[in-house]
C-alpha positions in Angstrom: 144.0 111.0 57.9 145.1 114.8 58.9 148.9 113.3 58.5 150.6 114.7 55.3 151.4 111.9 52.6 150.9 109.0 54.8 147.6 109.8 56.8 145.7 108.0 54.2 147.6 104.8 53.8 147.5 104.6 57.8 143.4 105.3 58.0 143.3 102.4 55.4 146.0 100.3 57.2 144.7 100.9 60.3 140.9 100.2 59.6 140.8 97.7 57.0 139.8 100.0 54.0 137.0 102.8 53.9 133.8 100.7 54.6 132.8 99.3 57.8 133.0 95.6 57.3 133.7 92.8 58.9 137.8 93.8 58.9 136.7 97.3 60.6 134.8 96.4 63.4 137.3 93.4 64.5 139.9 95.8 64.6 137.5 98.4 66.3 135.8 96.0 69.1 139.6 94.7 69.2 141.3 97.9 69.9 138.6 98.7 72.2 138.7 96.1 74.5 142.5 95.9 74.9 142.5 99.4 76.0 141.4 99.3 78.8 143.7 96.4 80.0 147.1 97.9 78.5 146.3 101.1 80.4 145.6 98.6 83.4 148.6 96.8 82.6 151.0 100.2 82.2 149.8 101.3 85.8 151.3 98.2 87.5 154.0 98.2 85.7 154.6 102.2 86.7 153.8 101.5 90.0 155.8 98.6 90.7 159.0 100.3 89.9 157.7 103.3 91.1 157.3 101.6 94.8 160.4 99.4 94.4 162.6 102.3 93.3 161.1 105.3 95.4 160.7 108.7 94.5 163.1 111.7 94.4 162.3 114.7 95.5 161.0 117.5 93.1 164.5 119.5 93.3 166.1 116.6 91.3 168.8 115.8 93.9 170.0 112.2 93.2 171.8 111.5 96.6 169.7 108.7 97.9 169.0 110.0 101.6 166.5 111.6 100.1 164.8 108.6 98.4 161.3 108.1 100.0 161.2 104.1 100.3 157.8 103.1 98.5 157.7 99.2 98.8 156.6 98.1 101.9 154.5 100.7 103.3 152.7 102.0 100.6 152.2 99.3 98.5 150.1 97.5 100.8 148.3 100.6 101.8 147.5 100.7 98.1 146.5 97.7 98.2 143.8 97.8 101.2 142.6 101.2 100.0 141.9 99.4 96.7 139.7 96.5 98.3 138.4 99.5 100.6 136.7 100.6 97.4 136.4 97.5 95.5 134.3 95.9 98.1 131.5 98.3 98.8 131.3 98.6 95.2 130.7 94.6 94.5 128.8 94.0 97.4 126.2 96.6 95.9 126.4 95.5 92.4 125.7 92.0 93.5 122.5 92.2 96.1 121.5 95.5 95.3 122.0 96.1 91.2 118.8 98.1 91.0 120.1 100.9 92.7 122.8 102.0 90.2 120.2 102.6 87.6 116.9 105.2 87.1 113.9 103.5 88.2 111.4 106.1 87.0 112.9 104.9 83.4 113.0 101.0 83.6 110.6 99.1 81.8 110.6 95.2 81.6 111.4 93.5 78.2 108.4 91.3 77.1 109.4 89.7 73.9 106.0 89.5 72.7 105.1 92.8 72.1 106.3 95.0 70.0 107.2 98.4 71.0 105.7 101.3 70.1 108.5 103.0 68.6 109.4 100.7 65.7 105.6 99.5 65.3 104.2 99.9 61.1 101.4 102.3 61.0 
């Protein structure tokens, strides 16, 4: 909306019109899942060319001597260094969930009772 002339028409286009609707929140909860899988998507992209094509060095010489071949090496040490991470990570998500959150502040739902927050005076 801070664009000159247009910035309206592209808030309205963009959301669906003013309220938040139905329109609005598809497009928001749409928008915001894609995210994070087209930034996902751009990184493999960047690095596949990145590690097929190699790197020059910062001075901007183009004579390919001084191409640092990507592909074989460091793609796959990419690749184990990611499952280096990944694993840990899962293995404690799956048998040990409880300790990636605050115990002092965990309280178990009972869906009988109502709590006291939202209960009528």
């Amino acid at each position: 909306s801070a664009v000159p002339y247009i910035g309206q028409t592209l808030v309205e286009w963009a959301w669906g019109g003013f309220s938040v609707d139905n329109p609005t929140l598809t497009r928001f909860f749409a928008l915001h899942f894609l995210l994070p899988f087209m930034i996902a998507g751009m990184t493999m992209i960047h690095l596949t060319f990145l590690h097929e094509t190699g790197s020059n060095n910062p001075l901007g010489i183009t004579s390919n001597c001084d191409k640092i071949p990507f592909h074989p090496y460091y793609s796959l040490k990419d690749t184990l260094g990611f499952a280096m991470m990944l694993i840990p990570l899962t293995t404690l998500a799956l048998f040990s969930p409880n300790l990636l959150g605050d115990p002092e502040n965990f309280t178990p739902a009972n869906p009988l009772v109502t709590p006291p927050h939202i209960k009528p005076e």
